[in-house]
C-alpha positions as CSV (number, residue, x, y, z in Angstrom):
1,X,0.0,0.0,0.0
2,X,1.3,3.2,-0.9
3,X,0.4,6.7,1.3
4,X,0.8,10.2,-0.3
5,X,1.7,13.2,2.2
6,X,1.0,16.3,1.5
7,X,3.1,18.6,3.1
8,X,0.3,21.2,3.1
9,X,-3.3,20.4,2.1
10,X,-5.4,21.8,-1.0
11,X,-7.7,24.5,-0.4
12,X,-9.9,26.3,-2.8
13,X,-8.9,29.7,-4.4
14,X,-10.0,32.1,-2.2
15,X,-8.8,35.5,-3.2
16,X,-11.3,37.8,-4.8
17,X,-9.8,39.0,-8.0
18,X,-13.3,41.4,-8.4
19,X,-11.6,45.1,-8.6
20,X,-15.1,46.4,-7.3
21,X,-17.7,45.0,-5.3
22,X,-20.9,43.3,-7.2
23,X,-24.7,43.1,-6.4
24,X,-27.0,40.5,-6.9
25,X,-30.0,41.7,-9.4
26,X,-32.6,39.9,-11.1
27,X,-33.0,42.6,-13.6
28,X,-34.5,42.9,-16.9
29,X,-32.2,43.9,-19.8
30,X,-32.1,44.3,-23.9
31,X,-28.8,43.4,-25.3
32,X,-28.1,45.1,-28.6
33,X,-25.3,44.5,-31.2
34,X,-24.0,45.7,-34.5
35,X,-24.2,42.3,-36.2
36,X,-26.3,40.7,-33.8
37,X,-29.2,42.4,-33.2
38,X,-31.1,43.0,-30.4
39,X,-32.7,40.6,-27.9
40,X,-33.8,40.2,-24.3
41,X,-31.9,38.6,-21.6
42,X,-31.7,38.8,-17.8
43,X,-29.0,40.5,-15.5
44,X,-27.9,38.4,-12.7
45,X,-25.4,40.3,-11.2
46,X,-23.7,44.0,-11.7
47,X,-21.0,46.1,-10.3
48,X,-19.4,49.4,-11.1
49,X,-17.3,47.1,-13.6
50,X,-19.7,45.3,-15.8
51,X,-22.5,42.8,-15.2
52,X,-23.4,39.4,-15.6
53,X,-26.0,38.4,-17.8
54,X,-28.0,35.1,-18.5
55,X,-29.0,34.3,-22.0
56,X,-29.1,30.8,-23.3
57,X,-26.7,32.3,-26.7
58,X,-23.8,34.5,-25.4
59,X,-22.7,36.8,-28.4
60,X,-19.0,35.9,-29.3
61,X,-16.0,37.1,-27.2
62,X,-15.0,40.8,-28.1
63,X,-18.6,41.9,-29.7
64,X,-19.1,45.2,-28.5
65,X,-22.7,46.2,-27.3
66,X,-24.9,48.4,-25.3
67,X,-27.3,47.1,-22.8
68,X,-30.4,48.3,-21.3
69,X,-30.5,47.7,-17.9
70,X,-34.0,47.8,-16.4
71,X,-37.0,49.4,-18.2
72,X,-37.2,52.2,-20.8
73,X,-35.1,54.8,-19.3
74,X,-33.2,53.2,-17.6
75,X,-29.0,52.4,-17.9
76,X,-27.8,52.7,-21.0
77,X,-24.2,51.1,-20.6
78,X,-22.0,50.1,-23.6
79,X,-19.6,47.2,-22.9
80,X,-17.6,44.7,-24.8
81,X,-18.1,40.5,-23.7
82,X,-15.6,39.5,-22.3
83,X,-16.5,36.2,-20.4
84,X,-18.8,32.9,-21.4
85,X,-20.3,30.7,-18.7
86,X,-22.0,27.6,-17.9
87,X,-22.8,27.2,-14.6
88,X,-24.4,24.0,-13.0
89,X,-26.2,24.0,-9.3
90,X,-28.6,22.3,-7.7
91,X,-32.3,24.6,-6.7
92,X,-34.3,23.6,-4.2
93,X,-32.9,19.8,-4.2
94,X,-32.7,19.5,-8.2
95,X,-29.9,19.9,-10.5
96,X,-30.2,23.1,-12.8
97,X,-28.0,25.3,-15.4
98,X,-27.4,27.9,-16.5
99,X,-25.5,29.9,-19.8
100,X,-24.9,33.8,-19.9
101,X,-21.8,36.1,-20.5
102,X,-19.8,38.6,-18.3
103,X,-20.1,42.3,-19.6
104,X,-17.1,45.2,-19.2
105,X,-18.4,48.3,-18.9
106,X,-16.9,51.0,-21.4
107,X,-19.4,54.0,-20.8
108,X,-22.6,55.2,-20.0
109,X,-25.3,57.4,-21.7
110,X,-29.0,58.5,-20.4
111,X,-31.2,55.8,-22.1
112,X,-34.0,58.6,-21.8
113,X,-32.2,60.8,-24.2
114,X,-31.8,59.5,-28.2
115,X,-28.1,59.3,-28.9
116,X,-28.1,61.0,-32.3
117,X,-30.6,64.3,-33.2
118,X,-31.8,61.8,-35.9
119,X,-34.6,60.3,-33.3
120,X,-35.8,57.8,-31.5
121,X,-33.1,55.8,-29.2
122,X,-33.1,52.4,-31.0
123,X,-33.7,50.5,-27.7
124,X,-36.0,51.8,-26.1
125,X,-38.6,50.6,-28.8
């Protein structure tokens, strides 16, 4: 029989790479993109850095894209995906899943007010 020693034992990673704190949110948002469109999704999580979003088709790495966050005139944020996820867990004693994509933040506009003089701001329809 044969014994391993570890001379110290494993633990999990524990140090929080996050440069600013994040919220949990169950928020509504609109995801819109140059070359892929526009769509609904749902914010799980946000911070001052960028937010989390659930979607079960995260747009590809590097796609740049403004997001709606809440209801018409709410946050308009542009960002740029910089993350893909799958999570799995287990809800209320039964295994679940879950796909979505971590947003960076790149700026911020008033989603009340259109972005060009030409009219309407194309999200909020």
């Amino acid at each position: 029989m044969v014994y391993l020693e570890q001379e110290e034992p494993m633990q999990p990673q524990t140090q929080e790479n996050r440069r600013n704190p994040r919220w949990r949110v169950y928020c509504p948002v609109v995801i819109r993109s140059r070359d892929y469109g526009e769509y609904p999704a749902l914010g799980i999580n946000i911070s001052a850095g960028g937010i989390f979003i659930q979607t079960f088709d995260p747009l590809p790495l590097g796609t740049e894209i403004d997001v709606l966050i809440g209801h018409p005139g709410g946050i308009l944020a542009r960002g740029v995906v910089r993350s893909h996820y799958y999570m799995t867990y287990r809800e209320g004693g039964h295994p679940a899943a879950c796909t979505g994509m971590g947003i960076r933040f790149t700026g911020f506009e008033d989603a009340s007010v259109p972005s060009d003089a030409g009219g309407d701001h194309p999200l909020l329809h």
